[in-house]
Each structure stands twice: as structure tokens, then as C-alpha cells.
C-alpha positions in Angstrom: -71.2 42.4 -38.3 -70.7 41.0 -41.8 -67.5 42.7 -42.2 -66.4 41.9 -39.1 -67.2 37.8 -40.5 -65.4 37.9 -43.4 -62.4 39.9 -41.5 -61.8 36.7 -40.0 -62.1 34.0 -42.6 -58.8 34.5 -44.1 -56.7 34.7 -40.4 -58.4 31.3 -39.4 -56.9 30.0 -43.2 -53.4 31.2 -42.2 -54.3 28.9 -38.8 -55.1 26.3 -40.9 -51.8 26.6 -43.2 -49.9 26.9 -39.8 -51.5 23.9 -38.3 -50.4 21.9 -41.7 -46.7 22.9 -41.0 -46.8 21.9 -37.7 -48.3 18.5 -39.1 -45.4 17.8 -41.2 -43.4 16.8 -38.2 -45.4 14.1 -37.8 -43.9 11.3 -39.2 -46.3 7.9 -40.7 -44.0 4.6 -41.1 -43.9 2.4 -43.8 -43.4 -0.7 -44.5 -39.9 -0.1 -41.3 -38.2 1.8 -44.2 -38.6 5.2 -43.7 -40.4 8.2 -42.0 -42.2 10.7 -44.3 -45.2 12.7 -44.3 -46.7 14.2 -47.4 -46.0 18.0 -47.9 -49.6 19.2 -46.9 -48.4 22.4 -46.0 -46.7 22.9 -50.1 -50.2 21.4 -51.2 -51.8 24.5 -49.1 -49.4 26.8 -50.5 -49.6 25.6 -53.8 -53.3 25.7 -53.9 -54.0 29.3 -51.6 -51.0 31.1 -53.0 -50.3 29.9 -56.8 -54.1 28.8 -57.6 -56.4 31.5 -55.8 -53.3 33.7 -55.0 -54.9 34.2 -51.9 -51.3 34.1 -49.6 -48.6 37.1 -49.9 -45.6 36.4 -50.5 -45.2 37.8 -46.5 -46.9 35.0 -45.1 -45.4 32.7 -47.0 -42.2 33.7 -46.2 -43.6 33.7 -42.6 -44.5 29.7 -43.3 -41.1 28.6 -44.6 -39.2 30.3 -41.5 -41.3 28.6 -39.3 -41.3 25.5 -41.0 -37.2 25.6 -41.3 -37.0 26.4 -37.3 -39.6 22.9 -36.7 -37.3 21.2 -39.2 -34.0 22.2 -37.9 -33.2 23.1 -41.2 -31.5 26.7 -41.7 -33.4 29.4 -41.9 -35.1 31.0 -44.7 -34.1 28.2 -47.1 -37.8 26.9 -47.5 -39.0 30.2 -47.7 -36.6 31.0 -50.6 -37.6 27.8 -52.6 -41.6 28.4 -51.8 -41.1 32.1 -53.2 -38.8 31.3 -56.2 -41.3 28.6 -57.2 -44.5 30.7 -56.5 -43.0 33.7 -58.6 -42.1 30.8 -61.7 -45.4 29.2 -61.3 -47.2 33.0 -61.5 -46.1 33.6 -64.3 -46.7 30.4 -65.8 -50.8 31.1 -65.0 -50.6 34.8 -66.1 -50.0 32.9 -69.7 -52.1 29.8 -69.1 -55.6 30.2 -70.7 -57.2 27.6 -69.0 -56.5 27.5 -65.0 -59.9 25.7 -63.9 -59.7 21.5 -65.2 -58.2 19.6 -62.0 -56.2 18.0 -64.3 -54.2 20.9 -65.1 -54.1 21.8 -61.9 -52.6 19.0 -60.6 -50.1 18.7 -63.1 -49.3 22.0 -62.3 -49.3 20.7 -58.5 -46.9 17.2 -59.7 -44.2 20.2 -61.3 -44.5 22.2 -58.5 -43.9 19.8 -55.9 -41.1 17.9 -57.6 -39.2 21.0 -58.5 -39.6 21.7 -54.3 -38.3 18.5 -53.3 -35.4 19.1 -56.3 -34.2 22.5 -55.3 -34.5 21.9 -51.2 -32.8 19.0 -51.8 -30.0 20.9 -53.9 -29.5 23.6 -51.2 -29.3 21.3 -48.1 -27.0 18.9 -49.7 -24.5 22.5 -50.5 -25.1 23.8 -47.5 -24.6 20.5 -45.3 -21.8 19.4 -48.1 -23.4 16.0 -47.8 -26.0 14.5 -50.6 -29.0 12.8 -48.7 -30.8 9.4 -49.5 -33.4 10.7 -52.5 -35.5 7.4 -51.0 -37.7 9.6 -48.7 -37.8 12.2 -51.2 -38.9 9.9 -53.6 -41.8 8.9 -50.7 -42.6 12.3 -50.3 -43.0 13.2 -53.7 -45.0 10.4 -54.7 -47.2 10.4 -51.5 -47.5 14.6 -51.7 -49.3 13.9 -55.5 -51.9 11.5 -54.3 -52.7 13.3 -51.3 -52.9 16.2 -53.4 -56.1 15.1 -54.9 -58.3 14.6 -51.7 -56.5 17.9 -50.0 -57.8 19.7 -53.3 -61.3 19.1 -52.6 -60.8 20.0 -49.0 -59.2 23.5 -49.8 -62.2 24.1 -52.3 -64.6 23.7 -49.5 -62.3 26.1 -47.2 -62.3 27.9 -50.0 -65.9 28.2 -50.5 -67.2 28.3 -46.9 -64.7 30.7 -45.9 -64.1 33.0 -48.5 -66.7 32.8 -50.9 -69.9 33.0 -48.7 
């Protein structure tokens, strides 16, 4: 019965992390300027598959397909900037002797997220051979590291009522 418990803590976190995609098309207006949403579902990438390295690189593949088919964006072009960043940011913790102060952590999260917004911005405006406004990614960016702070604290209670108990 216990195993059977824990068997199916980690499938209701990938719901979770598919239910923040899905979130992202919703859009929150402000101040008439523009539509953004803050990237919760790079927060819960960030925090599941860089910090607890909890997420293969599989599902997040998985993740950044379905969030390119929502998005109308092409295909597999989240997915490679998730798994190029996730691979950098690896290795960066395999050499970092501290990984448990929030602080570091979500500086970590600020260089993360910004190199995201950087290199998706950088392959849509090749592949479209048009540069976007930087004004919502600017939003985003800014939005996505305060958010990042509460979101933090919820994914360490996910964290410890679903996978630690």
C-alpha cells in the first residue's frame, strides 16, 4: 500500500507542472499595455529539475513540446532552451558548494530565467526573421523573479508532502 502511495506522488507533480503550462496562456493585463503571465511553469522546472533534479530531461522535453503547440510557437524550440539551460545550470551545482540559502537559489533562478527569456527570444526572432518588442519580455522577466519567491515556498511544500513523507 505504501508503495503503491509514493508510486503516485511524482505523476500528480508532473500534473501539477502540466497544469502550470497550460496556465501560462492565461494572460493578466496591466496597466492596458501589455499581456503577460509570469513563467510558472520555468519556475517549476527550474525548481523540480535544476534544484531537486527530480524531472528527466524526457519530461521536460515532453513540457516544452506541449508548451510550444499551446503557444503556437514551433516545436521543440522551448524544449531545446529548457534542456540547454538545465544541462549549463547542472553543472554549475555539481561545482557549487552551497546549494541550500534561498538566496542563492534565486539568483540562480534570476540567471536562469533571464538567460530563458534571452535565448527564446533569440531563436524566434531567427526563425520568424522579425525581432519582437523586449517590453513583455521585460514584464515577464521581472514578474517571473518575484513570483519566484512565493512559488518557491509552494514547491517546497509539494515537495515535502509529496515526496518526502
Amino acid at each position: 500500500m505504501l508503495a503503491k502511495k509514493s508510486f503516485l506522488k511524482l505523476p500528480v507533480l508532473y500534473l501539477i507542472a502540466i497544469i502550470f503550462v497550460v496556465l501560462n496562456l492565461s494572460n493578466i493585463r496591466i496597466s492596458g499595455l501589455v499581456d503577460i503571465m509570469p513563467l510558472f511553469d520555468l519556475m517549476m522546472i527550474f525548481y523540480f529539475g535544476v534544484y531537486k533534479n527530480l524531472f528527466g530531461i524526457g519530461f521536460i522535453f515532453l513540457m516544452g513540446m506541449w508548451n510550444d503547440a499551446l503557444c503556437g510557437n514551433p516545436i521543440t524550440l522551448t524544449s531545446l532552451c529548457y534542456i540547454i539551460l538545465i544541462k549549463i545550470f547542472k553543472v554549475i551545482n555539481s561545482k557549487v558548494a552551497i546549494k541550500d540559502h534561498f538566496r542563492q537559489i534565486w539568483q540562480q533562478f534570476i540567471l536562469f530565467c533571464l538567460l530563458f527569456l534571452v535565448l527564446k527570444y533569440l531563436l524566434l526572432s531567427m526563425f520568424n526573421n522579425s525581432l519582437y518588442s523586449l517590453n513583455n519580455i521585460s514584464i515577464q522577466f521581472v514578474l517571473s523573479v518575484f513570483f519566484y519567491v512565493i512559488m518557491h515556498k509552494f514547491f517546497d511544500y509539494l515537495n515535502l508532502k509529496l515526496l518526502e513523507e
